[in-house]
Every structure is written in C-alpha cells, then in structure tokens.
N, CA, C and O atoms as CSV, one atom per row, in Angstrom:
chain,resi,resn,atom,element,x,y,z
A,1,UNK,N,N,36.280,-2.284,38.331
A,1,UNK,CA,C,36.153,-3.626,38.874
A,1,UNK,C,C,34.694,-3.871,39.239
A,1,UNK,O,O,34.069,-3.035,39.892
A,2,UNK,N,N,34.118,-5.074,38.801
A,2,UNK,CA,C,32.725,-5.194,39.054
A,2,UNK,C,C,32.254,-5.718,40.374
A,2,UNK,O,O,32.442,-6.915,40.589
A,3,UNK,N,N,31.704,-5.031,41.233
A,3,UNK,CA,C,31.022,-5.733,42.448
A,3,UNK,C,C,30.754,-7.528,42.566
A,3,UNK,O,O,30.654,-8.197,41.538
A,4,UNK,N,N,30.699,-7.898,43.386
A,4,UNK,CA,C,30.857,-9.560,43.449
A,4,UNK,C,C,29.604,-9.851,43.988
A,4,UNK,O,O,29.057,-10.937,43.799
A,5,UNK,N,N,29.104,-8.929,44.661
A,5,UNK,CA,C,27.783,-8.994,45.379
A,5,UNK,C,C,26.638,-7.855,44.938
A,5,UNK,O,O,26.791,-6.692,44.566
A,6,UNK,N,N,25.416,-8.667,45.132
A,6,UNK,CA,C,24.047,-7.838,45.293
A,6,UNK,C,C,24.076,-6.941,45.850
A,6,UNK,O,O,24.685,-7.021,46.916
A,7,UNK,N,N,23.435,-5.534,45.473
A,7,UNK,CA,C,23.432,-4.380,46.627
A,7,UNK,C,C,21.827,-4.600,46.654
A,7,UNK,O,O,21.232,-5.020,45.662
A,8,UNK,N,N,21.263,-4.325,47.706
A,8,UNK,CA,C,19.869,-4.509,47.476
A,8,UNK,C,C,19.371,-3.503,48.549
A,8,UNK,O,O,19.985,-3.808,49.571
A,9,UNK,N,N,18.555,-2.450,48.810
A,9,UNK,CA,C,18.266,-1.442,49.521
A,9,UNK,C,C,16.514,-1.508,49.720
A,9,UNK,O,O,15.601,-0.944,49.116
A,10,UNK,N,N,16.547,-2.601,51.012
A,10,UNK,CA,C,14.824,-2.334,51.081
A,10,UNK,C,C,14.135,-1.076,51.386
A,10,UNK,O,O,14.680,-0.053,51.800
A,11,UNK,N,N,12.453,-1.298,51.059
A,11,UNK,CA,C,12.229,-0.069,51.586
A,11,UNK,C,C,12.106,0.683,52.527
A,11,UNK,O,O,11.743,1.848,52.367
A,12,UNK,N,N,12.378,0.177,53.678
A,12,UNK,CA,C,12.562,1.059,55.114
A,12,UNK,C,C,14.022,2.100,54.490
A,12,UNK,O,O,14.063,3.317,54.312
A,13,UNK,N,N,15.062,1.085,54.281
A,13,UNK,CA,C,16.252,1.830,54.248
A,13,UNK,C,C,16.058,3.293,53.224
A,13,UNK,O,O,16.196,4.514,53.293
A,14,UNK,N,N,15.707,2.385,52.410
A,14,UNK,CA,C,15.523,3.418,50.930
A,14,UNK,C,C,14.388,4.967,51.095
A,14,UNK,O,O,14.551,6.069,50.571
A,15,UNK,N,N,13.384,4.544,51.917
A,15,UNK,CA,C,12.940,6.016,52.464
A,15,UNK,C,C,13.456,6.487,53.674
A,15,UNK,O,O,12.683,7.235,54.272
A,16,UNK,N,N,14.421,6.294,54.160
A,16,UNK,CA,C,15.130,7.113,54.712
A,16,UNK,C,C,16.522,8.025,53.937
A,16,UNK,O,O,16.992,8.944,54.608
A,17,UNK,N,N,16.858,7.871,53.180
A,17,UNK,CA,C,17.314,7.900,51.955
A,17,UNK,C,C,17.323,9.520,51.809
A,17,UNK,O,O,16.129,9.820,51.785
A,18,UNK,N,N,17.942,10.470,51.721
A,18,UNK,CA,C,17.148,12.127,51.505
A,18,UNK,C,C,16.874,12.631,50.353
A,18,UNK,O,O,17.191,12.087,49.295
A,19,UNK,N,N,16.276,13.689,50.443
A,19,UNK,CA,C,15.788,14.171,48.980
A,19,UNK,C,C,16.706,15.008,49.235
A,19,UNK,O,O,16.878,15.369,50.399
A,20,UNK,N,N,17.680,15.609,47.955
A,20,UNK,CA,C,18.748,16.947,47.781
A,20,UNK,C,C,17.975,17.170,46.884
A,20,UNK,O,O,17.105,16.455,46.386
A,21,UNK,N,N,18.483,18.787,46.539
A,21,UNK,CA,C,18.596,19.759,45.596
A,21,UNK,C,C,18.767,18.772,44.760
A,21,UNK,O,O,19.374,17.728,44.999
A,22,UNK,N,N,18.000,19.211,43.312
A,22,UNK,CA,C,18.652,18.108,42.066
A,22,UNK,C,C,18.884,19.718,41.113
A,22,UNK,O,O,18.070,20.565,40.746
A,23,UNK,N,N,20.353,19.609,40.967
A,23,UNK,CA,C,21.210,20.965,40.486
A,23,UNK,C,C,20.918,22.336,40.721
A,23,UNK,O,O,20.918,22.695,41.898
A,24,UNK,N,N,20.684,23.125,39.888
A,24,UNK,CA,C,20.168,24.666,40.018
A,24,UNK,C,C,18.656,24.920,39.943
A,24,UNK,O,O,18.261,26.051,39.660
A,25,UNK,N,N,17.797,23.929,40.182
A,25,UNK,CA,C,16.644,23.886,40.415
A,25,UNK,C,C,16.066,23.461,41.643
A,25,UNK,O,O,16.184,22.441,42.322
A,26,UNK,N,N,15.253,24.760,41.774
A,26,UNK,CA,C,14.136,24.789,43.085
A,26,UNK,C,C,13.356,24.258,43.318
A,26,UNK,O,O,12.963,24.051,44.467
A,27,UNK,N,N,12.623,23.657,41.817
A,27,UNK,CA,C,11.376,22.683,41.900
A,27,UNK,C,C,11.805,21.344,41.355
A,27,UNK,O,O,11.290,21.004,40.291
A,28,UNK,N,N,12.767,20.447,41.992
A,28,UNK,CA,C,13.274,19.638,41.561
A,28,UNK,C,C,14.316,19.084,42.642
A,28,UNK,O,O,14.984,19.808,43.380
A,29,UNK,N,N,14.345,17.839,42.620
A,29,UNK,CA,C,14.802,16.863,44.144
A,29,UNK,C,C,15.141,15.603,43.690
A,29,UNK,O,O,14.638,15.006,42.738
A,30,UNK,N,N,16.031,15.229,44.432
A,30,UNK,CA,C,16.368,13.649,43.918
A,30,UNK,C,C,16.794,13.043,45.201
A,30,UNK,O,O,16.992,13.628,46.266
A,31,UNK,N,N,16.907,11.762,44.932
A,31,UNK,CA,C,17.154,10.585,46.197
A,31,UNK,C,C,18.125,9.600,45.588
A,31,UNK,O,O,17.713,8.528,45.143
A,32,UNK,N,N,19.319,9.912,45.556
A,32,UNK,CA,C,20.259,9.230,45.100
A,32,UNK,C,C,20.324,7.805,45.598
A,32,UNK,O,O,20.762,7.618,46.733
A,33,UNK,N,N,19.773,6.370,44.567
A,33,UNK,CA,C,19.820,5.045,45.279
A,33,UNK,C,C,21.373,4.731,45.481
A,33,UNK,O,O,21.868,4.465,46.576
A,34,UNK,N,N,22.129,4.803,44.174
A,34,UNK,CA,C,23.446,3.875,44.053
A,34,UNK,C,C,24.237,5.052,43.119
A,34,UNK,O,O,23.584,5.893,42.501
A,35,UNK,N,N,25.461,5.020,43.094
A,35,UNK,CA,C,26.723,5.522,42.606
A,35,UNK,C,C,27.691,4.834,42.564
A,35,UNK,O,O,27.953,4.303,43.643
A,36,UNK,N,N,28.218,4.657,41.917
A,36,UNK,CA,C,29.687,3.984,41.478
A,36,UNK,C,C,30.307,4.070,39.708
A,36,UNK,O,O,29.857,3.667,38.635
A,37,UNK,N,N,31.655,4.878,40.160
A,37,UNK,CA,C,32.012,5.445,39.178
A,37,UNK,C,C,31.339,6.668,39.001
A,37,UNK,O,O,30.931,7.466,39.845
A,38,UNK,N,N,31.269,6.700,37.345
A,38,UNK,CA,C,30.204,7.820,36.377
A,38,UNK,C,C,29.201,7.427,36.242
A,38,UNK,O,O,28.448,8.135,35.572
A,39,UNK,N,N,28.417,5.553,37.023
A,39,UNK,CA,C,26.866,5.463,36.813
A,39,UNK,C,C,26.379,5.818,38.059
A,39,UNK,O,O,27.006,6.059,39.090
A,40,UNK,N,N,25.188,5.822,37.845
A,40,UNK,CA,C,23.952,6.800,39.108
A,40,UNK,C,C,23.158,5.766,38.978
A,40,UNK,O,O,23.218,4.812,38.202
A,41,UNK,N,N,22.082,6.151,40.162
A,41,UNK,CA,C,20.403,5.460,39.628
A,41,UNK,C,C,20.038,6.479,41.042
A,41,UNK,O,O,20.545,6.623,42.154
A,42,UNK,N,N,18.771,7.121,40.240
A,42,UNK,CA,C,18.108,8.014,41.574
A,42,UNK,C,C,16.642,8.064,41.168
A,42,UNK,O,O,16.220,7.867,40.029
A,43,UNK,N,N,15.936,8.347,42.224
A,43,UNK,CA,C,14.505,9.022,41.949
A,43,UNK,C,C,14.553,10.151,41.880
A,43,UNK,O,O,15.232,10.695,42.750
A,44,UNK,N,N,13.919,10.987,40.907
A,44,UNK,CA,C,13.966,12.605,40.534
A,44,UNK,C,C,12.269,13.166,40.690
A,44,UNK,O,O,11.347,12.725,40.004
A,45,UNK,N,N,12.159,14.047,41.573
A,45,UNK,CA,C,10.690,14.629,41.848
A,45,UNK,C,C,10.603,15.461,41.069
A,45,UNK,O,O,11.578,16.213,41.047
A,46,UNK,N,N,9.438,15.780,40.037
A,46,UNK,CA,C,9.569,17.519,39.604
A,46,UNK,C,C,8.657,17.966,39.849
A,46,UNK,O,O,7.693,17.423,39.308
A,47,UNK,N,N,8.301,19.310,40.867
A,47,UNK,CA,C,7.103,19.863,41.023
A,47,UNK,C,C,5.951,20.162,39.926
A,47,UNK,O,O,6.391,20.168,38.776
A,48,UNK,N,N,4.744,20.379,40.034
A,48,UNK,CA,C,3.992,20.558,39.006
A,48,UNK,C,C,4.416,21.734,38.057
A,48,UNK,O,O,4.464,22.906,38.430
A,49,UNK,N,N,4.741,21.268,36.700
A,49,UNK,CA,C,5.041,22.470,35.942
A,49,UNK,C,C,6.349,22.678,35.997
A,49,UNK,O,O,6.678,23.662,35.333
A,50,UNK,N,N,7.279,22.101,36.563
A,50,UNK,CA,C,8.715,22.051,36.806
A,50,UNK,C,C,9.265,21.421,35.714
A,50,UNK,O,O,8.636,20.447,35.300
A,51,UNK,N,N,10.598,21.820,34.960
A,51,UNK,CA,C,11.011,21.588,33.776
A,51,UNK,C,C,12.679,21.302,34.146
A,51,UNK,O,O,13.350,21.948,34.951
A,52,UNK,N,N,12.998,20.485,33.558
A,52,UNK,CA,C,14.577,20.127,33.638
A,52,UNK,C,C,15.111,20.767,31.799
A,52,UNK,O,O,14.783,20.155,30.782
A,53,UNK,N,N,15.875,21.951,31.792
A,53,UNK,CA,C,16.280,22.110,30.411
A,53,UNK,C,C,16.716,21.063,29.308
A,53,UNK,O,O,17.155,20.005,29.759
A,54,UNK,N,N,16.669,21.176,28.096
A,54,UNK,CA,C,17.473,20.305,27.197
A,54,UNK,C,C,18.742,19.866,27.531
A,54,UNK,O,O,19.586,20.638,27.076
A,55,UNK,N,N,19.289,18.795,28.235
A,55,UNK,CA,C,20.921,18.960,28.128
A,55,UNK,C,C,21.055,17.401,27.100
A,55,UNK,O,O,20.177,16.733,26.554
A,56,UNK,N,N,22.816,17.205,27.167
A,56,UNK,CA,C,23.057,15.905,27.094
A,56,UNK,C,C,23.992,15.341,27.988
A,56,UNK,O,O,24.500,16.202,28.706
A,57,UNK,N,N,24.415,14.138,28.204
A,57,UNK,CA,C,25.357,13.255,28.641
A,57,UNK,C,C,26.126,12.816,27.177
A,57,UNK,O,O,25.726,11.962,26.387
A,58,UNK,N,N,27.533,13.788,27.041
A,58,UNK,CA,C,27.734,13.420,26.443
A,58,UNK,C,C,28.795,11.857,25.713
A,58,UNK,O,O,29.181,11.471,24.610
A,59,UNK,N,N,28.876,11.409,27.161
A,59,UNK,CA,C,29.565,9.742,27.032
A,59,UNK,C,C,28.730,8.663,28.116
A,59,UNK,O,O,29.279,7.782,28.777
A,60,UNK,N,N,27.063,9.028,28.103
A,60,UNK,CA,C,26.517,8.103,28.964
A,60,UNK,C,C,25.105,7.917,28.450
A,60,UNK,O,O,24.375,8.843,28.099
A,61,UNK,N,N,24.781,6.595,28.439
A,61,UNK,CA,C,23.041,6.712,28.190
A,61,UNK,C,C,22.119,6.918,29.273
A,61,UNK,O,O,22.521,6.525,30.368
A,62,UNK,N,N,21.254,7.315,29.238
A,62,UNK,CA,C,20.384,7.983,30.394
A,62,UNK,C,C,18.704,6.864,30.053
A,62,UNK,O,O,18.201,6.813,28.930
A,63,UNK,N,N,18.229,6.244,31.050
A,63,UNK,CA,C,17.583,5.319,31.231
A,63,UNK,C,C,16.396,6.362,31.680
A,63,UNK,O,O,16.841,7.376,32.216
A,64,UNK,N,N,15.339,6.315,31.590
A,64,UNK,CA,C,14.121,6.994,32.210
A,64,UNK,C,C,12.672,6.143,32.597
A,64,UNK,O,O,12.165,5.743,31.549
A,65,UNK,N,N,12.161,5.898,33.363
A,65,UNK,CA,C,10.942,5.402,34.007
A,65,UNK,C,C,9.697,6.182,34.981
A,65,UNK,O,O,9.661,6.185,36.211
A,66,UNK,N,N,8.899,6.703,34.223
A,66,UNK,CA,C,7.914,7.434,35.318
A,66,UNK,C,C,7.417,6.602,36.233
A,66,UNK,O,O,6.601,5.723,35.959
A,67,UNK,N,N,7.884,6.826,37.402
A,67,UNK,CA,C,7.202,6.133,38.511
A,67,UNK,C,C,5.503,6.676,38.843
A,67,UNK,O,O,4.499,5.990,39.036
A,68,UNK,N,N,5.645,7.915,38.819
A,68,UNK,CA,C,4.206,8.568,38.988
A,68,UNK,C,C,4.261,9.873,38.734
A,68,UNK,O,O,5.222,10.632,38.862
A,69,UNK,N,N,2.295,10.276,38.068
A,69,UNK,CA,C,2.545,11.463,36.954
A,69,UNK,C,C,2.563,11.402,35.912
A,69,UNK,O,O,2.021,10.504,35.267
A,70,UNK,N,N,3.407,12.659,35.288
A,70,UNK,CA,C,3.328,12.356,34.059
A,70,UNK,C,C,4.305,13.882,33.584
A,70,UNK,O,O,4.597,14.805,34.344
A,71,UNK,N,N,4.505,13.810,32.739
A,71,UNK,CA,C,5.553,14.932,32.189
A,71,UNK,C,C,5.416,14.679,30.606
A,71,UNK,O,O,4.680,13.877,30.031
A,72,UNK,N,N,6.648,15.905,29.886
A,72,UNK,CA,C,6.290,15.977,28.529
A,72,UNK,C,C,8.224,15.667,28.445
A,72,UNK,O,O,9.103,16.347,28.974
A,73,UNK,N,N,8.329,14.793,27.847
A,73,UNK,CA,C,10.127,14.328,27.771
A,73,UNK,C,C,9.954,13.818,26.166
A,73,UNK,O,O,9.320,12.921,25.611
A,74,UNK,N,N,11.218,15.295,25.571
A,74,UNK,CA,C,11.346,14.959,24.273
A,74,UNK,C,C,10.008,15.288,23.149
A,74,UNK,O,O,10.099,14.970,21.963
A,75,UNK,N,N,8.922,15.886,23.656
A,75,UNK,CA,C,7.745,15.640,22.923
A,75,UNK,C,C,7.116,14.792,23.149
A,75,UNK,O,O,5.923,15.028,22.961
A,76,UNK,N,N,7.377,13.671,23.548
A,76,UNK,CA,C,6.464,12.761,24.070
A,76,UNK,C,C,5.536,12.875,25.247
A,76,UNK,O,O,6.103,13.438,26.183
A,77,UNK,N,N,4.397,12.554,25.488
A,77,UNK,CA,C,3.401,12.679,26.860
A,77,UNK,C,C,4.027,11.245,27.598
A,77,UNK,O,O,3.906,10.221,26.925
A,78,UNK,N,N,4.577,11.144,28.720
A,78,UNK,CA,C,5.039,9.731,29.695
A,78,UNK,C,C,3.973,10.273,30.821
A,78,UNK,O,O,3.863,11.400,31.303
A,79,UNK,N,N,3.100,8.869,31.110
A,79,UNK,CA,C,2.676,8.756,32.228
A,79,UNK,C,C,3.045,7.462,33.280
A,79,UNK,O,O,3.821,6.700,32.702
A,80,UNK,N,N,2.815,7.141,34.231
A,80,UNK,CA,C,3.280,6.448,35.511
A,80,UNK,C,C,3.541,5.087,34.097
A,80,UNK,O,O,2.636,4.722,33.347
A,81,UNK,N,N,5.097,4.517,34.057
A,81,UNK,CA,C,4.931,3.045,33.718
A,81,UNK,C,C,5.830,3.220,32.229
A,81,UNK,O,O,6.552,2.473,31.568
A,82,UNK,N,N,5.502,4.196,32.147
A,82,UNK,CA,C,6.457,4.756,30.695
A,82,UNK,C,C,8.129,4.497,31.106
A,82,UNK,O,O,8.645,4.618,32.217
A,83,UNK,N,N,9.068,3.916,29.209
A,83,UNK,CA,C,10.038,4.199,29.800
A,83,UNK,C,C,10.320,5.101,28.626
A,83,UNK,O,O,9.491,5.360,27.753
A,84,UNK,N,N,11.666,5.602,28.677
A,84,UNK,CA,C,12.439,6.349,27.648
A,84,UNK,C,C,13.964,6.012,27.675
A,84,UNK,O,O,14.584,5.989,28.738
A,85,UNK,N,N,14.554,5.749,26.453
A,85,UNK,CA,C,16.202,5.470,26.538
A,85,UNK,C,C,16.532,7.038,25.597
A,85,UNK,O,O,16.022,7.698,24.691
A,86,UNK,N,N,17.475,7.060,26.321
A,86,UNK,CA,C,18.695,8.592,25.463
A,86,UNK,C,C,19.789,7.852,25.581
A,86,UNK,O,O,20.308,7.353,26.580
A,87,UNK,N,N,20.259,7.818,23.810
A,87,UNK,CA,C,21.825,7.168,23.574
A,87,UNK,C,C,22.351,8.330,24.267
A,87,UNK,O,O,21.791,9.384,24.565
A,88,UNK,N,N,23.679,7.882,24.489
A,88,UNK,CA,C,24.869,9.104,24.549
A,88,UNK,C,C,25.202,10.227,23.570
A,88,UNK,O,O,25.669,10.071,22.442
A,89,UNK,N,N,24.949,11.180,24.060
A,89,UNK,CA,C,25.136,12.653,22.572
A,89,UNK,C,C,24.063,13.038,22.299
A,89,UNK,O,O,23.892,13.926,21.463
A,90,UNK,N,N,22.864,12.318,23.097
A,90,UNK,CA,C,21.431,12.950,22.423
A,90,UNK,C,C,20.748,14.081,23.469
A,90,UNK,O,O,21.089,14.179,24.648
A,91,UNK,N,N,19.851,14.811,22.903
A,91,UNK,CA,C,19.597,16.311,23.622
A,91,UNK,C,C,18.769,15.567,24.517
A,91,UNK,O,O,18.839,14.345,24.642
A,92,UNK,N,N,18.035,16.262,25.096
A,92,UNK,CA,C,16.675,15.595,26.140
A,92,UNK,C,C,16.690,16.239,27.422
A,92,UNK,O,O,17.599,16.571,28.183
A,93,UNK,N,N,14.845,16.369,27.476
A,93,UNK,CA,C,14.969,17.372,28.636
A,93,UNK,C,C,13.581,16.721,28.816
A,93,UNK,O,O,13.142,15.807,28.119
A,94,UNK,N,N,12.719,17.539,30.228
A,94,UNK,CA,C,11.611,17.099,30.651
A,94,UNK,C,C,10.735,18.010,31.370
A,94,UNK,O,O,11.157,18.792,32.221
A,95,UNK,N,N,9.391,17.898,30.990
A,95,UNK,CA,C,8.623,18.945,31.820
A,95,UNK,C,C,7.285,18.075,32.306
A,95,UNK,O,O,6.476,17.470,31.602
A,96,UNK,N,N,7.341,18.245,33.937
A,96,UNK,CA,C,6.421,17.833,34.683
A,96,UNK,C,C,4.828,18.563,34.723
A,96,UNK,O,O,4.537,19.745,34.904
A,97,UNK,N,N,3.690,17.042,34.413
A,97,UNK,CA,C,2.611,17.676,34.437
A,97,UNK,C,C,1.704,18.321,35.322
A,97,UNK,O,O,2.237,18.418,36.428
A,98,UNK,N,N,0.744,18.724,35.306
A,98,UNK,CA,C,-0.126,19.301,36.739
A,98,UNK,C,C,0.265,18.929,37.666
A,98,UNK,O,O,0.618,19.711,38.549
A,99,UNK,N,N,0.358,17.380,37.829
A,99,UNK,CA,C,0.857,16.864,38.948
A,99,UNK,C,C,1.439,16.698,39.781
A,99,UNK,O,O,1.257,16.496,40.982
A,100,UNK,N,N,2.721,16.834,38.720
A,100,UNK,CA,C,4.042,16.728,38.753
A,100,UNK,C,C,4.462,15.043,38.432
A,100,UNK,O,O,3.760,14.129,38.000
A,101,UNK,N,N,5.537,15.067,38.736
A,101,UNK,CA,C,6.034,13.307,38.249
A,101,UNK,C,C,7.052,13.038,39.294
A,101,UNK,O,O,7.542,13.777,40.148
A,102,UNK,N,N,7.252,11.736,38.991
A,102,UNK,CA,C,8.483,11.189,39.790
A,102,UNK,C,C,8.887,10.375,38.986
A,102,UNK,O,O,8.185,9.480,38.515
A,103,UNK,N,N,10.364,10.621,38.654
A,103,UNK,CA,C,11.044,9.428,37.734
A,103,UNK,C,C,11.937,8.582,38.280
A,103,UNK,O,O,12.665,8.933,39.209
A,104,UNK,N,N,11.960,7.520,37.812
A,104,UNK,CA,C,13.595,6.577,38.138
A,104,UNK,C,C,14.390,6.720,37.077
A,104,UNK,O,O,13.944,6.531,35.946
A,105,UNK,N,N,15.652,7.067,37.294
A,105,UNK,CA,C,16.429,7.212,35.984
A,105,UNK,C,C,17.737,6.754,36.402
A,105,UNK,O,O,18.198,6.984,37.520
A,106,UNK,N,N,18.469,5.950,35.280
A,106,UNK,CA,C,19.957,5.285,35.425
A,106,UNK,C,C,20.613,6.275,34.375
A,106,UNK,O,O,20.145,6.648,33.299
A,107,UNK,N,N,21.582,6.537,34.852
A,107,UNK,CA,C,23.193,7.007,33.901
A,107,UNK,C,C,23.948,6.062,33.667
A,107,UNK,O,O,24.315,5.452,34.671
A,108,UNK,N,N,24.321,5.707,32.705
A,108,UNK,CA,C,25.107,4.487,32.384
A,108,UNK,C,C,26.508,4.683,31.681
A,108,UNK,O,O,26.383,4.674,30.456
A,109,UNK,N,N,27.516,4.818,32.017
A,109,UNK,CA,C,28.597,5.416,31.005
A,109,UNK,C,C,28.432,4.242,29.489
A,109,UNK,O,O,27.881,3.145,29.391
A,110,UNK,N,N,29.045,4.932,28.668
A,110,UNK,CA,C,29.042,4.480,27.240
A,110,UNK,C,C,30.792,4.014,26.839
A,110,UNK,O,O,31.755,4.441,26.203
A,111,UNK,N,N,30.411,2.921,27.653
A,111,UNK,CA,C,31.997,2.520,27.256
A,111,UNK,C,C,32.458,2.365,25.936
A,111,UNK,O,O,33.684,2.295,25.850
A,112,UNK,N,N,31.709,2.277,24.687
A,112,UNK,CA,C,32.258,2.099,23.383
A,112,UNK,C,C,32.581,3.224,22.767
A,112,UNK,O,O,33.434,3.301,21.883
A,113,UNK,N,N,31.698,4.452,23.348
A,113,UNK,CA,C,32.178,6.186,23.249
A,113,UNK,C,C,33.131,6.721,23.169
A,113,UNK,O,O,33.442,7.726,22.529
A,114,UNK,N,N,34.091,5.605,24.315
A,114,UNK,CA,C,35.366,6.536,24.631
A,114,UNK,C,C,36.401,4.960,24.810
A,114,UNK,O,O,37.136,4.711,25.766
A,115,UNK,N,N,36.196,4.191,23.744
A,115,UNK,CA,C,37.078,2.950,23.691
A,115,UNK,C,C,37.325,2.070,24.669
A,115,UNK,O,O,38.347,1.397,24.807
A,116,UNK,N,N,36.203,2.089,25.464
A,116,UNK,CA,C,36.447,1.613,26.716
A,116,UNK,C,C,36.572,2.277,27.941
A,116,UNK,O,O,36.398,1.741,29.035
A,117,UNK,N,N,36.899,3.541,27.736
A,117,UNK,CA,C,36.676,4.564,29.519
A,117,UNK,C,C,35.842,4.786,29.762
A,117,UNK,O,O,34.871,4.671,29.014
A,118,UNK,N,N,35.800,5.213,30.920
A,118,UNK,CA,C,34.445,5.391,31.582
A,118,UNK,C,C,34.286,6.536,32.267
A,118,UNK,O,O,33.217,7.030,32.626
A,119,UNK,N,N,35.825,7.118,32.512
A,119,UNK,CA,C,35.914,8.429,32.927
A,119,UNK,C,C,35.126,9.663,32.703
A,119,UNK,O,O,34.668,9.835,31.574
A,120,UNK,N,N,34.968,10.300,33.367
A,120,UNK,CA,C,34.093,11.837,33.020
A,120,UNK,C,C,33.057,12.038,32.178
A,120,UNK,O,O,33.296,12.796,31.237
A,121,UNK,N,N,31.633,11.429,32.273
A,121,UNK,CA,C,30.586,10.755,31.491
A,121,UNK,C,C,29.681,11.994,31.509
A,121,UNK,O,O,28.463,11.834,31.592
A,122,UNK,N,N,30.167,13.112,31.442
A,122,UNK,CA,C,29.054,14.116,31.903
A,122,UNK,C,C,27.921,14.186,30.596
A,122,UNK,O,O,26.927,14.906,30.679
C-alpha cells in the first residue's frame, strides 16, 4: 500500500540518525534514512581502502550516488556527484579511495522480476 503522505527528515533529525555496523564489515557504516517493505535508502561510509565484495540483489535495483570521495564501483573511478544504477541480477561491488567515500544508495524491489512481488528482494 503506498504512503499518502511526504516523509521528509530534516537535517537536525537526520544527523541524529546512527551510524550501525553495515554487515560483516569493520570499515564500513551506514545510517539507515527510510525502510519500507524490501526498499531501503541509507548513507554508507567506507573507510579509506575499505571494500564492499561483489554481491547481487537478486530481485532489486540498487541506485548509487557518491556523496563524498571517491571509490572504484564496477571498474569505474566515482567521485563526489557520480551516480551508478545496478539492474536486478547484476554483480557489483565497491572499493573506497584514500579518502574514503560516502554514498547514498536506494534498494528498490523489481516488481516485474517476480510478477509483481516484492517479497524477499535480497
């Protein structure tokens, strides 16, 4: 069921917001904005030199935006302003530069994937 209203999270609220663990990585943090359902939208920190492995989503597209930094995603060099789209089923991974980076990234389930569900978008 689709929301009827704006969610809108200024920035006082939004840096109060915490950084977690982002999975089995130490050099790596996220700030979860919004959830509902199988979609996300978070900011993801990666320490300098910090690498997120190849995975996929395999019933969701994955949205990517360097906020700041720069990393190596897919072979490509992204610095602050860059975006990147991953259909659903595609590999993709990321490695943070000297700097390190900070990304914004959306999960989006792929409703035509699975005929319309939206269930279990991993």
């Amino acid at each position: 069921m689709a929301r009827s209203t704006t969610i809108v999270l200024q920035h006082s609220i939004a840096e109060e917001l915490p950084w977690e663990a982002f999975a089995h990585h130490v050099d790596a943090r996220e700030r979860v904005l919004w959830i509902e359902g199988q979609a996300r939208a978070a900011l993801l920190h990666l320490q300098p030199g910090a690498s997120i492995e190849s995975h996929k989503h395999r019933r969701a597209a994955h949205h990517v935006w360097v906020v700041s930094g720069g990393c190596m995603f897919d072979g490509h060099h992204l610095r602050a302003g860059s975006y990147a789209h991953v259909p659903a089923g595609v590999e993709h991974g990321a490695r943070a530069g000297i700097e390190g980076c900070t990304l914004f990234y959306l999960i989006l389930p792929d409703e035509a994937a699975e005929g319309g569900k939206t269930d279990g978008c991993s």
